[in-house]
Structures are given as C-alpha cells and as structure tokens.
Phi, psi and omega in degrees: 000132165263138203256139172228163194234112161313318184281338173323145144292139162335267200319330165293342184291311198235004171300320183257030155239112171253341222249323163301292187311330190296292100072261171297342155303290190297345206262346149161345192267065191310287185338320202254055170269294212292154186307282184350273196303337201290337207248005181222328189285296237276346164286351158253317200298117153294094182001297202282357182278322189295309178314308176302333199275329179244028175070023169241178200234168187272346173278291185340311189290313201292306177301346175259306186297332171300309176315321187281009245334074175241129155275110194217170192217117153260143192193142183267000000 
C-alpha cells in the first residue's frame, strides 16, 4: 500500500510513479498531462489543493484508484 501526504506536491507524488500520475490525470487533473504545467503547476500545487480546485473530496479519489488497483492510504 502506498501512503500518500495530501500536502505533497502533484509532482513530488507521481514523479517516481507514472502509473499514479496517468491515474490522477484521468480522475480529473487533466492539465498536468501537459509537460509544461506538470513540471511547473505540479511542483506547487498540493494534492490536496489540487482536489479543492476540482470539487472532489478524497474518499472519492481513494474508490477510483482502488478501482484503478492502486492501493493508497492518505493522510496530511
């Protein structure tokens, strides 16, 4: 099981994960497909800001990657 930190940045999340990062793209964070914003939104942007920013709540997140069979655990 992978443990993830809401305040990490996207990008500290999923740089040594791709299979995560595809993952959080399709579940709405479409934007950080492109390099650009990934290497730049995504070195600030925090998961969990990133989540406010698209209305979703974090159990929501956790039942699609379960769904994806990524196994995580969150916690801030």
């Amino acid at each position: 099981m992978k443990t993830i930190n809401l305040n990490e940045t996207f990008y500290n999340i999923t740089h040594d994960d791709p299979a995560l990062r595809e993952a959080l793209i399709e579940f709405g964070f479409s934007p950080m497909r492109n390099p650009q914003a990934y290497n730049t939104m995504g070195r600030i942007m925090t998961l969990k800001k990133a989540l406010e920013h698209i209305n979703r709540q974090v159990d929501e997140l956790k039942v699609y990657l379960e769904e994806k069979g990524i196994s995580v655990d969150f916690h801030e």
